[in-house]
mmCIF file of the C-alpha atoms, coordinates in Angstrom:
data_MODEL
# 
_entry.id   MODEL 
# 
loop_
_atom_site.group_PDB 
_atom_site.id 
_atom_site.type_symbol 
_atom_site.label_atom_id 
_atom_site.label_alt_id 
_atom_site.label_comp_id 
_atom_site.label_asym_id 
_atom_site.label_entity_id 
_atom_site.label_seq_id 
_atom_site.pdbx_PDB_ins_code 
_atom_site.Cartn_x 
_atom_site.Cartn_y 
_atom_site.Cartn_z 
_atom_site.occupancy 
_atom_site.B_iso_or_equiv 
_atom_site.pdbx_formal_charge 
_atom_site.auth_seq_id 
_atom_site.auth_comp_id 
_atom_site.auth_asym_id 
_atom_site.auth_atom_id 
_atom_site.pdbx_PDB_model_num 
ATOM 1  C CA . UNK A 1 1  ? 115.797 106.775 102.310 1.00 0.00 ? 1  UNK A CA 1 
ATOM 2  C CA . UNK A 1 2  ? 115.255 103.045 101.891 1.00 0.00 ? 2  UNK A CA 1 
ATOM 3  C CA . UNK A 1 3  ? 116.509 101.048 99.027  1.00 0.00 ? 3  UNK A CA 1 
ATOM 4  C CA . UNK A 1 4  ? 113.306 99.087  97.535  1.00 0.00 ? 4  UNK A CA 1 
ATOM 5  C CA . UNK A 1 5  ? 114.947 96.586  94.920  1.00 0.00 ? 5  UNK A CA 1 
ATOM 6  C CA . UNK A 1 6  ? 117.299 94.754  94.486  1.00 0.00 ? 6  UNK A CA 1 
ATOM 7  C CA . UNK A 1 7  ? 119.055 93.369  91.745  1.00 0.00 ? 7  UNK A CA 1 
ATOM 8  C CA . UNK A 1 8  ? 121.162 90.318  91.004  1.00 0.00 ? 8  UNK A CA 1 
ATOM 9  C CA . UNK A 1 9  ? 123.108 89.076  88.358  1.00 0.00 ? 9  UNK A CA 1 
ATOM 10 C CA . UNK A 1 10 ? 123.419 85.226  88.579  1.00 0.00 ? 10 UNK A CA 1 
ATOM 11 C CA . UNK A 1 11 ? 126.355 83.176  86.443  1.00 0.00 ? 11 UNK A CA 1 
ATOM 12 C CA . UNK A 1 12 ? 126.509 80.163  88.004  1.00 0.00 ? 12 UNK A CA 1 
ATOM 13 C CA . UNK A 1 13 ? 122.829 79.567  89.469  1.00 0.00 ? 13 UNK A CA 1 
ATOM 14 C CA . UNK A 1 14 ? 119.350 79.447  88.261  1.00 0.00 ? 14 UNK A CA 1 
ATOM 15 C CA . UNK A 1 15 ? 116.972 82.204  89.052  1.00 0.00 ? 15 UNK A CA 1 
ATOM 16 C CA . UNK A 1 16 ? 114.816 79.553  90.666  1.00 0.00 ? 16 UNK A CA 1 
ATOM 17 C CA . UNK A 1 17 ? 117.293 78.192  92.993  1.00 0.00 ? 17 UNK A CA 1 
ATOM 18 C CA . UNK A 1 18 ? 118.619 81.139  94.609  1.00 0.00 ? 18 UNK A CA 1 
ATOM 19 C CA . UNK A 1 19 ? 115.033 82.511  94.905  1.00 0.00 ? 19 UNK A CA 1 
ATOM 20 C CA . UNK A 1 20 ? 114.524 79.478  97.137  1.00 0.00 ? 20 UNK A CA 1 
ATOM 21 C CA . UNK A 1 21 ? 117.602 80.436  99.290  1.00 0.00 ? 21 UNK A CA 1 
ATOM 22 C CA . UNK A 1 22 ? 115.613 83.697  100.632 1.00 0.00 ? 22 UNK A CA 1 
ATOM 23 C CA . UNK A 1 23 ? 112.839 83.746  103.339 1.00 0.00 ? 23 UNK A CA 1 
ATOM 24 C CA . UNK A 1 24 ? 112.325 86.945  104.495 1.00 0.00 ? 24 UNK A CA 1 
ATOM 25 C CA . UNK A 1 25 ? 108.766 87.706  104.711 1.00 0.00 ? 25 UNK A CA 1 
ATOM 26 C CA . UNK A 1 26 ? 109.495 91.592  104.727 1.00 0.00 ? 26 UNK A CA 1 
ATOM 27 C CA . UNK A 1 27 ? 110.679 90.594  101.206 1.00 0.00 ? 27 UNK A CA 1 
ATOM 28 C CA . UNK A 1 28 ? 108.384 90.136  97.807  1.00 0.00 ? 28 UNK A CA 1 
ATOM 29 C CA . UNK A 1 29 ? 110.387 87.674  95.854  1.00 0.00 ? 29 UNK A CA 1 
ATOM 30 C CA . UNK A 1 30 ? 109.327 86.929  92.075  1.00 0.00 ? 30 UNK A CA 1 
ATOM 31 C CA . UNK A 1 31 ? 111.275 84.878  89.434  1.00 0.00 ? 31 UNK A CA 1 
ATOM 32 C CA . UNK A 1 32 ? 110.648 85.073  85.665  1.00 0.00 ? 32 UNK A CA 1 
ATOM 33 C CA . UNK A 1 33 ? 111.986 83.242  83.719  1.00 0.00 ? 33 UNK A CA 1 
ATOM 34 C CA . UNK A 1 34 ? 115.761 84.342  83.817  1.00 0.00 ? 34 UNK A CA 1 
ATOM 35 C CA . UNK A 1 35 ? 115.114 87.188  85.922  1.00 0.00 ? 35 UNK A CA 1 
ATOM 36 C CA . UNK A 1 36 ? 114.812 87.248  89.927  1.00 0.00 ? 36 UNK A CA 1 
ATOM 37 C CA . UNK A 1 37 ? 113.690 90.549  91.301  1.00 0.00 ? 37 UNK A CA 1 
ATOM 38 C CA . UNK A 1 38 ? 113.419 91.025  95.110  1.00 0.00 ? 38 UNK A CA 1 
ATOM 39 C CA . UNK A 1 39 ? 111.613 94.167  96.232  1.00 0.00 ? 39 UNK A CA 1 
ATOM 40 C CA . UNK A 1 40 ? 110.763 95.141  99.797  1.00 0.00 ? 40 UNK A CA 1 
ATOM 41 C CA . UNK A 1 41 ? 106.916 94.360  101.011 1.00 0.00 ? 41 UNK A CA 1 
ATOM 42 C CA . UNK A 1 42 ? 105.457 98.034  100.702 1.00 0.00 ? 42 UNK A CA 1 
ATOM 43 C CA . UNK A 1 43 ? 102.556 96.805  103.092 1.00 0.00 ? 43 UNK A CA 1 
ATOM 44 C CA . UNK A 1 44 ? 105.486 96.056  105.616 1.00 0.00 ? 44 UNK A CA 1 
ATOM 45 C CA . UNK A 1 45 ? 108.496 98.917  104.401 1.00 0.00 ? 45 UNK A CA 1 
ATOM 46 C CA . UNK A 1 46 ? 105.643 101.618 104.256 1.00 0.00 ? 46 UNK A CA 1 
ATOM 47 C CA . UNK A 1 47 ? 102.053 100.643 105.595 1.00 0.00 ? 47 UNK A CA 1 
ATOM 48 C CA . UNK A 1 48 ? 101.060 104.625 104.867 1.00 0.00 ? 48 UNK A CA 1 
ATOM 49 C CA . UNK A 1 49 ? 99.997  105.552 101.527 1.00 0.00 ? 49 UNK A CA 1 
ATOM 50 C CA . UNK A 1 50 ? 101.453 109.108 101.877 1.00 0.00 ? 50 UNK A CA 1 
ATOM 51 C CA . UNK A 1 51 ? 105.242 108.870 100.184 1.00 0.00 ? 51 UNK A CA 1 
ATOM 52 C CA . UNK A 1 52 ? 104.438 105.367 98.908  1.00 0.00 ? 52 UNK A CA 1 
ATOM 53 C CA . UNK A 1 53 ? 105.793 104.796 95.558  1.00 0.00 ? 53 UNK A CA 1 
ATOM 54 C CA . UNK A 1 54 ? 103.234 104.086 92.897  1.00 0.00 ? 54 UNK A CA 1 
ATOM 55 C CA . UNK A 1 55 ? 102.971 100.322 91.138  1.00 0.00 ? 55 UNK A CA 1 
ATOM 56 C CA . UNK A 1 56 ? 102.365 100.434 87.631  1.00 0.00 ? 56 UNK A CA 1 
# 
């Protein structure tokens, strides 16, 4: 099993700023607002459909 998000609870730092900090490019950063989510690139984590999880 692979862990597909991640989640992190910033005090001291924008959103925007530690987003910055991460260059993976098997990673799928996106910052709203107040909230960074980091998820693994399905096209890279799991390039077969079959046991993908869905995107709603």
């Amino acid at each position: 099993m692979v862990i597909e998000h991640f989640v992190f609870l910033l005090n001291n730092v924008r959103a925007e700023e530690f987003a910055v900090g991460i260059k993976d490019p098997d990673l799928v950063v996106s910052v709203e607002g107040n909230l960074l989510t980091v998820a693994l690139d399905r096209d890279v984590w799991r390039p077969q459909t079959i046991g993908r999880p869905q995107v709603f």
